[in-house]
N, C-alpha and C positions, 0 to 999 in steps of 0.2 A: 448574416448579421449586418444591420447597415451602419454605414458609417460613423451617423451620430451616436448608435450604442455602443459601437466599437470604443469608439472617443471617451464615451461616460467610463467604464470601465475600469480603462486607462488611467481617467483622473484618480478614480476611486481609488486605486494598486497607488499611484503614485503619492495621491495627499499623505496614505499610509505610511508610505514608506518615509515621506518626509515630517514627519511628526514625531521622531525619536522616542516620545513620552509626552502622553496628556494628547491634549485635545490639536486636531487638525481644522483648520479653516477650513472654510465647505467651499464646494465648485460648484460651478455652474450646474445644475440641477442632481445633484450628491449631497448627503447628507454629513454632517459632522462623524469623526470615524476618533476613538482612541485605542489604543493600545490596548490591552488584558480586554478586547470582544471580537465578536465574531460577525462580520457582517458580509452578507452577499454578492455578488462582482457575474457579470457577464462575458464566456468567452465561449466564442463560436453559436450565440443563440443560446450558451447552455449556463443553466446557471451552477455556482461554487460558492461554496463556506468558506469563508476566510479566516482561519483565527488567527491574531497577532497578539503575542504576550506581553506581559506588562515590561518586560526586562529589554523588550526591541530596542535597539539603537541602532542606525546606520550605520555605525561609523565601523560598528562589527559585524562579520560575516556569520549569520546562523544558518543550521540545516533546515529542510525541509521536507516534511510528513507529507505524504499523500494518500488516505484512506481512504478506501473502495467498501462499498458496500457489496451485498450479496445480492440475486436474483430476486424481485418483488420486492426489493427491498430501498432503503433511499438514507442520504446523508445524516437525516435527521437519527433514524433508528441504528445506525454505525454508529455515529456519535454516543450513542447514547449505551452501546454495546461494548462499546471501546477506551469510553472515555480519555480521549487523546487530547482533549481542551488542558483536561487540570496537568496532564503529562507536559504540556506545551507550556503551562503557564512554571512547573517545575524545572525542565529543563530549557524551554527558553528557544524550541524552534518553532517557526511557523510553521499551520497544518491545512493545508486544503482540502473538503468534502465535496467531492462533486457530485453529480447523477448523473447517472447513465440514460439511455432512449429507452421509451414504450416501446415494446413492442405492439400486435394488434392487440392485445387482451389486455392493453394496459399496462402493461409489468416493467419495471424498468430492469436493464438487462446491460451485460459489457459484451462486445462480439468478441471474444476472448479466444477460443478454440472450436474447434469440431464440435468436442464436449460440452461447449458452454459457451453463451448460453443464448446466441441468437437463433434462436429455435422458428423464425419464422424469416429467415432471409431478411432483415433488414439491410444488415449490409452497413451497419455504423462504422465509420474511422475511428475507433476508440483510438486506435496507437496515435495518430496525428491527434485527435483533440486532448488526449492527457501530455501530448509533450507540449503540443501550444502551449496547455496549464502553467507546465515548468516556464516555459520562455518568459511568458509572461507576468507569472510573481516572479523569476527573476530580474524584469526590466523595471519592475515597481520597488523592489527589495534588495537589502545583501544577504544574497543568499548565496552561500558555501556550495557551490560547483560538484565538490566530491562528499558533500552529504547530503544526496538527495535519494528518500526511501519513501517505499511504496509497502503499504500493508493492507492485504485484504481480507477478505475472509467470504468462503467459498467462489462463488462465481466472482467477485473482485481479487481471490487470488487467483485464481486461473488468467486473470485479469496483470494481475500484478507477476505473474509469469511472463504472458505476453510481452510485457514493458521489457522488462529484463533480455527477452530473447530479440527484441525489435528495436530497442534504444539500449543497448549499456553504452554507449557514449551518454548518455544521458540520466542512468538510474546507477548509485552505485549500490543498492539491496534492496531486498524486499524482504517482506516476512509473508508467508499467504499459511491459510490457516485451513483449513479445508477443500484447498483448491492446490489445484497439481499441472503440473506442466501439457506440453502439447504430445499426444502420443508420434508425429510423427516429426523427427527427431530435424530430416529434412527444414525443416520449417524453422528451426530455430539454431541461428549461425551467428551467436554473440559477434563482439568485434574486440570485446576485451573482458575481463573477468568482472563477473559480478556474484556479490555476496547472497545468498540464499539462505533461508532458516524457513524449513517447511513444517508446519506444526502440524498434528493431526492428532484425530479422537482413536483409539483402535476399533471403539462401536459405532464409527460413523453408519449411521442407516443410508444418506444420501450419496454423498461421494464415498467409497469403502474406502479404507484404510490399504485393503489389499488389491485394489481396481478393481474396474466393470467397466459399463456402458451408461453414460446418459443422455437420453434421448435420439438413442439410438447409434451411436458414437463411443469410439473405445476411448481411455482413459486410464493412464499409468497406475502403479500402487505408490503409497509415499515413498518404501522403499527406490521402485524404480527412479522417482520423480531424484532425488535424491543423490544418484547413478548416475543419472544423466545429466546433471550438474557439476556433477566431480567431474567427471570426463568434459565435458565443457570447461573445464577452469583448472585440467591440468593436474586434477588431487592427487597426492599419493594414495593406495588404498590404505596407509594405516588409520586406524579410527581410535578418537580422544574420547574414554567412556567415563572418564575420570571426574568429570564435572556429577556433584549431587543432585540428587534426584530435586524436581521443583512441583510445586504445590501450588497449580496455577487453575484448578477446576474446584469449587467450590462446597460442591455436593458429591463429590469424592475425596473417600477416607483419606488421609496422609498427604505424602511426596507422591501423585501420581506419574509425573511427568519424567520421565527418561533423554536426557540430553547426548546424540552420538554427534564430534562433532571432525570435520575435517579441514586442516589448513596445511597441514604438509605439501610443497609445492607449488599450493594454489596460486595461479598469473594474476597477475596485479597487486596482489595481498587478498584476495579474496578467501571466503572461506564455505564453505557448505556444511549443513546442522539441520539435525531432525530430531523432531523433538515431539516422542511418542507420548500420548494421555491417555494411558489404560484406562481404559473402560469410557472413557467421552467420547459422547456423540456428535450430530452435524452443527449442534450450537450448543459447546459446551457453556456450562455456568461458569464464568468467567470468575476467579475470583480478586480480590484487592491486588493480588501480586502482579497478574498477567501480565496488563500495560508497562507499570515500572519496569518489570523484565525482559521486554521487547526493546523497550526506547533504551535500557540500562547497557544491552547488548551492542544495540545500532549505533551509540558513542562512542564502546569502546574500537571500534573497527578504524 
């Protein structure tokens, strides 16, 4: 990235940040920017969604969102899958969309795991450029240090795994929704506890529910995925089943969603939670609930 884009950036993050509410004076080749929108920012060459809600003020620390997109997939169709704008504009933190690299065919991808999903050797720093991300809405923003979450959904939670295993000085949860940790356990040496809520469909076709291989590459079950969190964070084996069933797939009957969840012991206050959707598959129909219940969880931590 060169300098002068670096610089642009910068301004953008920062007029943001200084604009409390309403409208921000333009800089040097940046456009006027308010509150309650979402406008694009350059970092490392790559570009990000920014959304800032209307509730933004400096003077207080909010959390912030970082949602990943899936494999072929890009910030605009997350967005749009996720709806984390109107969640932002409710509860009031800022949300970053980025993208990930082409690979050759095109596709945009995270280099996340074995499993997923740089299937053609590219060789992207996903870990360094999502934590630049952080660094730098933090240098533009106030943004709360110990609530920063990562939510993805397949290849961005494999994605949103990585973080967790690579920064939790830096992440304190994620939620990954179809995407599972790294099979080889080696590889992922937290530094301190971080919160997990791994969601999964039981009919996933793509990533199983109970593992396999993709592309050629092994890859846990949610249970194991699960297992290996606890144990990373210290859990007791007792498990909270207590929590009611939730109703987060739209085109499935009832409560399909089963919540197990573990915090007994866990280091730092962290907590680990799987949270089964009989019968959803690799993109489940998300219903009204899902969002609210994700970001309703990530506050109460």
């Amino acid at each position: 990235m060169s300098t002068k884009r670096g610089l642009l950036a910068l301004v953008v993050l920062a007029l943001v940040a200084s604009c409390g509410s309403g409208r921000s004076e333009p800089g040097e080749g940046s456009k006027p920017v308010k509150t309650g929108t979402t406008e694009t920012v350059v970092i490392d060459s790559r570009s990000i969604k920014l959304h800032v809600p209307r509730s933004y003020n400096p003077a207080s620390k909010v959390p912030l969102v970082v949602l990943l997109h899936g494999y072929t997939s890009n910030s605009a169709e997350a967005e749009s899958y996720f709806k984390l704008t109107a969640e932002s504009e409710r509860r009031g933190f800022l949300c970053a969309m980025p993208d990930g690299t082409q690979d050759r065919r095109g596709k945009q991808y995270w280099n996340a795991t074995e499993a997923c999903c740089d299937f053609y050797g590219g060789g992207a720093d996903d870990t360094g450029h999502l934590t630049r991300l952080v660094e730098k809405v933090k240098s533009g923003f106030s943004v709360d240090a110990k609530r920063v979450f990562f939510i993805g959904h397949s290849n961005g939670g494999f994605m949103s795994h990585r973080m967790a295993c690579d920064h939790a000085d830096v992440v304190t949860a994620i939620v990954s929704l179809a995407g599972m940790v790294t099979s080889k356990p080696e590889q992922c040496q937290p530094a301190r506890g971080v919160t997990v809520v791994q969601i999964h469909g039981t009919m996933d076709e793509t990533i199983s529910y109970t593992g396999g291989y993709n592309g050629g590459q092994p890859y846990p079950s949610a249970a194991e995925t699960v297992a290996f969190w606890r144990k990373q964070n210290s859990c007791g084996d007792a498990a909270d089943a207590s929590v009611n069933p939730l109703d987060l797939e739209r085109e499935l009957e009832g409560a399909e969603t089963t919540v197990t969840r573990y915090r007994a012991g866990c280091r730092d206050g962290s907590r680990v939670e799987l949270w089964s959707m009989k019968g959803a598959k690799h993109v489940p129909a998300l219903s009204a609930n899902f969002s609210p219940a994700i970001v309703d969880f990530l506050y109460s931590l």
